[in-house]
C-alpha positions as CSV (number, residue, x, y, z in Angstrom):
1,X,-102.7,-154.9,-125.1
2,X,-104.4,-156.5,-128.0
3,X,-103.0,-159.9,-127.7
4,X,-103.4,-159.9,-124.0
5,X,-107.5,-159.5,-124.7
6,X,-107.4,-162.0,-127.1
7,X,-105.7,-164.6,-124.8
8,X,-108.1,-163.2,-122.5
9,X,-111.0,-163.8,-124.7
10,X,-109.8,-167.5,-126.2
11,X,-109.3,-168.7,-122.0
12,X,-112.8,-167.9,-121.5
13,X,-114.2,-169.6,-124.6
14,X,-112.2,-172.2,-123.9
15,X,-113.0,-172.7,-119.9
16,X,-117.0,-172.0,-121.3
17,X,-116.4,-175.3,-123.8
18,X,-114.8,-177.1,-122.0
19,X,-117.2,-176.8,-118.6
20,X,-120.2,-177.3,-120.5
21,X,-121.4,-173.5,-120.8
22,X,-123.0,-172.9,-124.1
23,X,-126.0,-171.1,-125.6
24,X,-127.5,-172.0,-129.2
25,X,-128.4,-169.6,-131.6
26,X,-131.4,-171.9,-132.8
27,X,-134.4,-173.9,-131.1
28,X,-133.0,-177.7,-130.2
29,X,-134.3,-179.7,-133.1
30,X,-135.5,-182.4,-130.7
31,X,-138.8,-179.8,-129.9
32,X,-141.3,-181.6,-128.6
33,X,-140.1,-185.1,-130.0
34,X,-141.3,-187.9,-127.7
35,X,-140.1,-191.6,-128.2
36,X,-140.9,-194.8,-126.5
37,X,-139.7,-195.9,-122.8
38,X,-136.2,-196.9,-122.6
39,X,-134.8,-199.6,-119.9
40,X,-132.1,-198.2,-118.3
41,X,-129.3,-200.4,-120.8
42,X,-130.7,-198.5,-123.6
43,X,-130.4,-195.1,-122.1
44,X,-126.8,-195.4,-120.9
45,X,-126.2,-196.4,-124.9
46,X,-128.0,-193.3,-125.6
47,X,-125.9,-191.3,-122.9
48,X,-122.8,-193.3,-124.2
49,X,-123.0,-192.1,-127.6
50,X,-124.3,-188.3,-126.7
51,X,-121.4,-188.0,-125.0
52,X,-119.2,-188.9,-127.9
53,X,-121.4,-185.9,-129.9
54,X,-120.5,-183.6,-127.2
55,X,-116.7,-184.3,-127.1
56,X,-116.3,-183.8,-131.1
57,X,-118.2,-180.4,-130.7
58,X,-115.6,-179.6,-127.8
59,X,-113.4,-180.4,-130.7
60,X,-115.3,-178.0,-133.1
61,X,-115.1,-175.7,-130.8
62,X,-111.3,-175.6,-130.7
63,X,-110.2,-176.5,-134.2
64,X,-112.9,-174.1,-135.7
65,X,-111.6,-171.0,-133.2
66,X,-107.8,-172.0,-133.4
67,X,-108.2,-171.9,-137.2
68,X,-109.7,-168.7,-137.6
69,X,-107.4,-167.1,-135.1
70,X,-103.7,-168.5,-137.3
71,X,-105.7,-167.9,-140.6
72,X,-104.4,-164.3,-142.2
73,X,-107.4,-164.7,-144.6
74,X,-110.4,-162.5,-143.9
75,X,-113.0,-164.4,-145.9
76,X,-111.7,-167.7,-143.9
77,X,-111.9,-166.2,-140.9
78,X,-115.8,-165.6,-141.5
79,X,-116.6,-169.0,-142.4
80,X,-115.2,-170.6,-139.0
81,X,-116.5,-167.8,-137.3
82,X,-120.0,-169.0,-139.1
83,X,-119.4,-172.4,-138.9
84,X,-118.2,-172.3,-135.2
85,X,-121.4,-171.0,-134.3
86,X,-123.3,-173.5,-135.6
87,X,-121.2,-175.9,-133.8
88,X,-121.9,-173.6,-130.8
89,X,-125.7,-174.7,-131.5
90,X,-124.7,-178.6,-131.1
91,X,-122.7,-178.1,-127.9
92,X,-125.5,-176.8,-126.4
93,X,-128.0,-179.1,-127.9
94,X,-126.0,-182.4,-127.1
95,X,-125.4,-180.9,-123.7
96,X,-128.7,-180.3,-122.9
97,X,-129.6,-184.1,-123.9
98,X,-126.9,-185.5,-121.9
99,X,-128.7,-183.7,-119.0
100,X,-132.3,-184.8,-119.7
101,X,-130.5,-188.8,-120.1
102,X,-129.2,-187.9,-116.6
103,X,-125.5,-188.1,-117.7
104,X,-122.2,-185.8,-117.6
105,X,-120.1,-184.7,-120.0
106,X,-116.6,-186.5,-120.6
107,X,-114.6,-186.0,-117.8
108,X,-111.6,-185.3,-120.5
109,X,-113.0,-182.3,-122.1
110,X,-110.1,-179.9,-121.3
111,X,-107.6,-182.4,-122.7
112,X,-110.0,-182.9,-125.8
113,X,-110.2,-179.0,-126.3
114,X,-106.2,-178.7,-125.8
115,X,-105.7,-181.4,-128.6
116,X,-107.7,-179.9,-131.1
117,X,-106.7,-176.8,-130.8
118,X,-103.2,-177.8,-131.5
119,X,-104.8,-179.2,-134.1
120,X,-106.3,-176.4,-135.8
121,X,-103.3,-174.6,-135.4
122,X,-101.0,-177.0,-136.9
123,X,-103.7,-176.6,-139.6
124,X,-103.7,-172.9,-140.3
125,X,-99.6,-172.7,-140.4
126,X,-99.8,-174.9,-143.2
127,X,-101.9,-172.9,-145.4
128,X,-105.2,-171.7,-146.4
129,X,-106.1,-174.8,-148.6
130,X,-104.7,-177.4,-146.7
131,X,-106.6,-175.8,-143.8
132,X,-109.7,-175.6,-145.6
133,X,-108.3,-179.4,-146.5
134,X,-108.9,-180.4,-142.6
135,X,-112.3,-179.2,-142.8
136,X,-113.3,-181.0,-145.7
137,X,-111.8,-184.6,-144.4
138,X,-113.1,-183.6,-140.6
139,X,-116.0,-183.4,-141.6
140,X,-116.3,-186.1,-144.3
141,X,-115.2,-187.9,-140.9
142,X,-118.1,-186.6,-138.7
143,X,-120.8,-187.3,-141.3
144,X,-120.0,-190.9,-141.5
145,X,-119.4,-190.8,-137.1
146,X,-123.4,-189.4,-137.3
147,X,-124.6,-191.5,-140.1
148,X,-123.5,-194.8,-137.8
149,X,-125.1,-193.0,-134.7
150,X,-128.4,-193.0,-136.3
151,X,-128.0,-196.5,-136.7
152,X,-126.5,-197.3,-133.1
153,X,-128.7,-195.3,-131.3
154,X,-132.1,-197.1,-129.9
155,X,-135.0,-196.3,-132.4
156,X,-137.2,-195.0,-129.6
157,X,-134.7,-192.1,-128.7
158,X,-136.5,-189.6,-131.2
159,X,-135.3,-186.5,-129.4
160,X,-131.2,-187.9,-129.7
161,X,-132.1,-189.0,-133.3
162,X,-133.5,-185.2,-134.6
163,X,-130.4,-183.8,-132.8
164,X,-128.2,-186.0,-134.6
165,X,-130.0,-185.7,-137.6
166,X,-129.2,-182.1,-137.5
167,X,-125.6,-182.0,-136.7
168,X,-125.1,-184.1,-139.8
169,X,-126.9,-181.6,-142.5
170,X,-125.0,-179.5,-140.9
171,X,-121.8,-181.2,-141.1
172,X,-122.4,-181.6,-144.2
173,X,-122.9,-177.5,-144.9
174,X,-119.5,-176.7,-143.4
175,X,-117.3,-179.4,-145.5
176,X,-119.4,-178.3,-148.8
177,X,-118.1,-174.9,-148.1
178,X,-114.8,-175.3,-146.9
179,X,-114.3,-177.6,-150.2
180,X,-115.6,-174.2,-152.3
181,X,-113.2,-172.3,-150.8
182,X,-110.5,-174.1,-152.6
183,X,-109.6,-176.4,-150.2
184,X,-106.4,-178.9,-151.0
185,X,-106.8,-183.0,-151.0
186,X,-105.5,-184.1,-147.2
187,X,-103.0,-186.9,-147.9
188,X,-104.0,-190.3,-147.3
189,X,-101.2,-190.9,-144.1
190,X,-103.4,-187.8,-142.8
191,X,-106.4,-189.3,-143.4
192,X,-105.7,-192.6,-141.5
193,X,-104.0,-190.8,-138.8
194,X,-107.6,-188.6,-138.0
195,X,-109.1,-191.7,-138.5
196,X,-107.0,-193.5,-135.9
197,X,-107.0,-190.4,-133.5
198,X,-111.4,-190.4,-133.8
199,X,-111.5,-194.0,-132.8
200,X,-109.5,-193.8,-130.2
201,X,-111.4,-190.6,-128.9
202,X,-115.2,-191.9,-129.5
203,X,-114.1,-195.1,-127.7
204,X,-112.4,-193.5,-124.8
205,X,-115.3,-190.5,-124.3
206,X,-118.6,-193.4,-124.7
207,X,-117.6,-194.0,-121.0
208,X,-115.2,-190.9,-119.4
């Protein structure tokens, strides 16, 4: 009975991620930013690369739950418990934005979700460090995806730019703690592999 309320509860996160459905914990750090006027070219951009945001929380979403879940290590579980909450926070906040540009989400969420939650589990079976190891390079990842975003995206956006701004400190939170957890170097092959799989994801979710 256990197991079937835990499949029970991991569909419905995973139909709520997926389907846009998420609730932040804290205020929207955009507030009451206001930029310029954009011409419609620029906001698409803007839409374009929100969307992108969107689909690596999706991918948060999954990895973070999927690793918790395999992980046999109760003070693990609590940090992507913590940290998956947080990415909770920029679903919703990238969500939210996508709406107020006047675009959708990526039509490819459910395959997104599905991929890195194989992922995460992958992950986990290999052990606590080389877990925590994923985190540490994911993120490292995701901090340089959000620095190049604050470049990319149109100077007037202010209310894209404070979200973005915010995702990466906290990026950069959940990679310092994963990496004092003891986490384990990911191997370079790895490394270009994520690298690979990111492009290929950010270029594909800019448009779907």
């Amino acid at each position: 009975m256990r197991q079937l309320d835990t499949l029970i509860i991991g569909l419905d996160k995973a139909l709520r991620v997926v389907s846009g459905v998420a609730a932040a914990s804290r205020p929207c750090p955009a507030g009451l930013a206001e930029g310029g006027e954009m011409d419609d070219k620029e906001r698409r951009h803007s839409a374009g690369l929100m969307r992108i945001n969107h689909v690596g929380e999706v991918c948060a979403q999954a990895l973070y739950d999927a690793q918790g879940r395999f992980s046999e290590n109760t003070e693990l579980q609590q940090q992507f418990a913590r940290a998956g909450r947080e990415e909770e926070d920029h679903l919703a906040w990238t969500a939210q934005r996508l709406q107020e540009l006047g675009a959708r989400t990526s039509l490819l969420n459910p395959l997104w979700y599905a991929g890195a939650y194989a992922l995460g589990a992958i992950a986990a079976k290999l052990g606590d460090a080389r877990s925590l190891g994923f985190v540490v390079e994911t993120e490292r990842q995701v901090e340089a995806h959000l620095n190049s975003h604050l470049d990319l995206l149109p100077a007037q956006d202010a209310r894209s730019r404070a979200i973005v701004d915010q995702m990466r400190i906290d990026e950069i939170a959940h990679g310092a703690a994963a990496q004092s957890l003891g986490a384990a170097d990911t191997p370079v092959p790895v490394r270009l592999a994520m690298q690979a799989m990111a492009k290929l994801m950010t270029l594909t979710a800019y448009r779907i």
